[in-house]
C-alpha positions in Angstrom: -2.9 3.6 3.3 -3.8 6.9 1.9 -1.6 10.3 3.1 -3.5 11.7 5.2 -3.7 8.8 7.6 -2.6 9.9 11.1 0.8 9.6 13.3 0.5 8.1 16.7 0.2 9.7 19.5 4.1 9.9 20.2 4.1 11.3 16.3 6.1 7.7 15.4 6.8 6.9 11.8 4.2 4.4 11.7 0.7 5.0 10.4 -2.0 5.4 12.6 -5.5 5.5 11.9 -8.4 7.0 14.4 -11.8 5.2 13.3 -13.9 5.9 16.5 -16.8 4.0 15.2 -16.8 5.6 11.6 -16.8 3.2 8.6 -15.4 6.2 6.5 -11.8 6.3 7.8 -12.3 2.4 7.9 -12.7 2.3 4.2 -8.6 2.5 3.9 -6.9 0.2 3.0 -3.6 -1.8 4.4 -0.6 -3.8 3.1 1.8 -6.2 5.0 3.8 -8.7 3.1 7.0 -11.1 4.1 9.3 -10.7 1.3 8.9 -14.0 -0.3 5.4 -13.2 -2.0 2.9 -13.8 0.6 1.1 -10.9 2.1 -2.4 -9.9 3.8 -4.6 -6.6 2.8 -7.7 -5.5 2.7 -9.7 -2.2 4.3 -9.4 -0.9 7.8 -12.6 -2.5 9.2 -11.5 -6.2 7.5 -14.4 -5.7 5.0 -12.8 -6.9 1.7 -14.3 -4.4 -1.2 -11.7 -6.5 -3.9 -10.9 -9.9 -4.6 -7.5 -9.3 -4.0 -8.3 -8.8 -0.4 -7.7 -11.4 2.3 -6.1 -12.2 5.7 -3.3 -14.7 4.3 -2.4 -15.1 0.8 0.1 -17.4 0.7 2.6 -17.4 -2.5 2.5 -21.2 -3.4 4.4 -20.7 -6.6 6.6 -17.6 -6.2 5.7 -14.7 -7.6 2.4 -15.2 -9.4 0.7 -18.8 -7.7 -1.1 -16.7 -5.1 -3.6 -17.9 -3.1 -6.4 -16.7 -0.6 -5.9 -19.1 2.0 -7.7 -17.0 4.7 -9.3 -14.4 4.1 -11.2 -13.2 7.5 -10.9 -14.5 11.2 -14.2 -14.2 12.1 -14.1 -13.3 15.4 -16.8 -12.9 18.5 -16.2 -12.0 22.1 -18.3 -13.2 24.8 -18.1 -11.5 28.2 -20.3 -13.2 30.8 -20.6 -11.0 33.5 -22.2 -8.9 31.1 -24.3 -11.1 29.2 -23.1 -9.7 25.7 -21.1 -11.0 22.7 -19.5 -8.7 20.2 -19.1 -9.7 17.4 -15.4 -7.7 15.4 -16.4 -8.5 11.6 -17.7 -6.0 9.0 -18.9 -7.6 5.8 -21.3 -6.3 2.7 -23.7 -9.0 2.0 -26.4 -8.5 -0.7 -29.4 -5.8 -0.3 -28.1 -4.8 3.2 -25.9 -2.4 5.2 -22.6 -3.9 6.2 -22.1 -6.0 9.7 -21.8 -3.3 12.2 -18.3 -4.7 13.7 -16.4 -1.3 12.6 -18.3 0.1 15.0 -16.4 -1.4 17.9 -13.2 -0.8 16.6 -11.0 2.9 17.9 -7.8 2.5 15.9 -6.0 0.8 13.5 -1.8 1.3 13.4 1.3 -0.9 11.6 4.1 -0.9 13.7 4.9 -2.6 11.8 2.7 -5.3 12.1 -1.2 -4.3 11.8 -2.7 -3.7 14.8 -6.4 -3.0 15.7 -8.2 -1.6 18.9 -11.5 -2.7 19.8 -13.4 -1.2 22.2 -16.1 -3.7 24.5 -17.9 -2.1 26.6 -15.2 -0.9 29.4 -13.0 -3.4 27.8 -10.4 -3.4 25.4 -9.3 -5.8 23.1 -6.4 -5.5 20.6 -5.6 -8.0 17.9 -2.3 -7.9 15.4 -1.4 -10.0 12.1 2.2 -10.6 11.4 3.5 -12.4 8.4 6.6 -14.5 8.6 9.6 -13.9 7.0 10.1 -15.2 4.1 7.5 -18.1 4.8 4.1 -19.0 3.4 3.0 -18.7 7.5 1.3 -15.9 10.0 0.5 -15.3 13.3 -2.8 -13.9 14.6 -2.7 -12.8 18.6 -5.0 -11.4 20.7 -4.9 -9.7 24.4 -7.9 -8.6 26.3 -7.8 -5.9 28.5 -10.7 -5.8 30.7 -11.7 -6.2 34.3 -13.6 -9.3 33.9 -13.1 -12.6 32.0 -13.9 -12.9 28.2 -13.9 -15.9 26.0 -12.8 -15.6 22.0 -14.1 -17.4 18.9 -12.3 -17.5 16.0 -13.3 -19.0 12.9 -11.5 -18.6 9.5 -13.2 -18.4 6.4 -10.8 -20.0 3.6 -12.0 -19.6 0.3 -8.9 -21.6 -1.4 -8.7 -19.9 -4.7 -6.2 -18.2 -6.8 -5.9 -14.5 -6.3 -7.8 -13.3 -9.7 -10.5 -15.5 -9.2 -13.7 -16.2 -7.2 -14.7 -19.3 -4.9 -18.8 -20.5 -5.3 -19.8 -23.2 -3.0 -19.4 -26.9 -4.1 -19.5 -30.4 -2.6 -16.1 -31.3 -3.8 -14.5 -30.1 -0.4 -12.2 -32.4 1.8 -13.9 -32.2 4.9 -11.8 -34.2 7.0 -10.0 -32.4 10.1 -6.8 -34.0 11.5 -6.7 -33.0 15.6 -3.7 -33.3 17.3 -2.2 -31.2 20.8 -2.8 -27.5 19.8 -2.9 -27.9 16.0 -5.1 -28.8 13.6 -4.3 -29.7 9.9 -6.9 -29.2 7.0 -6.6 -30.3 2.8 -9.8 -29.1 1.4 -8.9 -29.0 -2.0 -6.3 -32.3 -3.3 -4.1 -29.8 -5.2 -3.5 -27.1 -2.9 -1.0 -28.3 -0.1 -2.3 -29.1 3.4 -2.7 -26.3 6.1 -2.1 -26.4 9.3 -3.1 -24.2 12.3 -1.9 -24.2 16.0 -3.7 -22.7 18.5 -4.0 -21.9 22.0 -7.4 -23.3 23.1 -9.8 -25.8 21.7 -10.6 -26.7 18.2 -14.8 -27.2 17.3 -14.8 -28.6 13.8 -18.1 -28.1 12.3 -17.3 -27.6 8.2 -19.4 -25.2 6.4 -19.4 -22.6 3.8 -20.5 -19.1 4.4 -22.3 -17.6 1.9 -22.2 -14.4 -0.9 -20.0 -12.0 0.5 -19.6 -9.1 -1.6 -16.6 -6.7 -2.9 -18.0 -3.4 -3.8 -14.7 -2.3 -5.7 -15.1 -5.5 -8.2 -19.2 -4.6 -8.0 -18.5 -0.8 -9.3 -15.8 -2.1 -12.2 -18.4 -4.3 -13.8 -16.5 -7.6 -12.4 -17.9 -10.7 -10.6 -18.1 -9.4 -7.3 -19.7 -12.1 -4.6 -18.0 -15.1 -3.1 -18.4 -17.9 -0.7 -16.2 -19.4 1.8 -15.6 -22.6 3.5 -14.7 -23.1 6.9 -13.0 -25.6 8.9 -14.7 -25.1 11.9 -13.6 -22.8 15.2 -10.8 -22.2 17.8 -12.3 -21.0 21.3 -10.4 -20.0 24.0 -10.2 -17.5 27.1 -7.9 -14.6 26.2 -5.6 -13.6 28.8 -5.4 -10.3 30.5 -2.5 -7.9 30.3 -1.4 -4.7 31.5 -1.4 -1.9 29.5 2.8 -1.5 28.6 2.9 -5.5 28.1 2.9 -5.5 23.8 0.2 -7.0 22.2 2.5 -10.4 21.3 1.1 -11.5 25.1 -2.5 -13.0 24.1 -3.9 -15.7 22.6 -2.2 -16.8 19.4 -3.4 -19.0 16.3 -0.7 -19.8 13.7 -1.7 -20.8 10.1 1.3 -22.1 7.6 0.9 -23.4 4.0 4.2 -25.2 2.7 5.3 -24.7 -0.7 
């Protein structure tokens, strides 16, 4: 991130970012990598302005075979009792202003790990991203803080594609889903290894691409700048509650690895 970001509260180490609604201080961007190759970056709000952005790339042939395995976890919370879903993702599609989800989200840290704040209402949600060590896996958690139930969606959009390149849709996609107790294990491209996922709620598998997202940093150095994903399918599940000193690790949890 850039200098000036801020310190916590408690002036720790760590960076700390203050976004209160603003897509300017959003526009900063994030690195957080496992020592083996793999690693995750893109902007504060999660809206990917380079190819080179993405939720997990995954180091299939150490150091240069990267891969965008993930790159968002398209994510929507549904509170009942209030009849209203908010939906966390900021994209730039063509011709139109981005997705408003930055302007839910209050702060962004890396304590290490990254960790974003969302604010719902009178509800808070936080969400973290942790590579593992020296493996081609991560962990994304959640924990919902609010007075009232909540259920999550997650869906990940995998565009499957070396790091320096682009993904456009095609119909050569694998679109078989294996389900088994809490996992679920996907091989949409023959070449690439499978991935799997485990999860805490209940899988919906309903492949599909999602279409011409655009990177405005490849868009303003003359390069091919709009992709489309694929997509599984969806995890839903109730988040739990926690108290405010329990660490964000208490939540819901979806794991994605890629072997080597």
């Amino acid at each position: 991130m850039k200098p000036h970001s801020k310190r916590g509260p408690t002036d720790s180490p760590w960076p700390f970012v203050e976004t209160h609604a603003d897509l300017q201080p959003a526009e900063q961007e994030w690195l957080h990598t496992n020592g083996a190759g793999a690693y995750s970056m893109s902007t504060i709000a999660m809206m990917h302005t380079r190819r080179h952005h993405g939720a997990f790339v995954a180091a299939l042939a150490p150091p240069l075979g990267r891969h965008v395995i993930v790159s968002h976890a398209e994510t929507n919370i549904t509170v009942d009792d209030e009849r209203r879903v908010y939906r966390l993702a900021t994209h730039q599609f063509p011709d139109v202003a981005p997705t408003p989800g930055y302007r839910l989200l209050q702060s962004f840290s890396q304590d290490p790990v990254p960790r974003w704040v969302f604010r719902l209402g009178a509800h808070t949600l936080e969400r973290t991203m942790a590579l593992a060590r020296g493996r081609n896996a991560m962990i994304i958690s959640y924990t919902w803080r609010g007075k009232v139930p909540a259920r999550l969606s997650m869906r990940p959009l995998m565009p499957l594609r070396p790091v320096d390149r682009l993904m456009v849709e095609h119909g050569a996609m694998n679109q078989v889903v294996m389900l088994r107790g809490g996992s679920v294990e996907v091989q949409p491209i023959a070449e690439l290894p499978p991935i799997a996922f485990r999860h805490d709620g209940v899988f919906m598998g309903s492949p599909d691409w999602w279409r011409r997202f655009e990177y405005l940093e490849d868009r303003r150095l003359g390069n091919a700048f709009q992709e489309d994903m694929w997509t599984p399918g969806s995890v839903r599940a109730t988040p739990r509650a926690a108290p405010h000193r329990v660490s964000g690790d208490v939540g819901r949890r979806v794991a994605f690895r890629v072997p080597r």
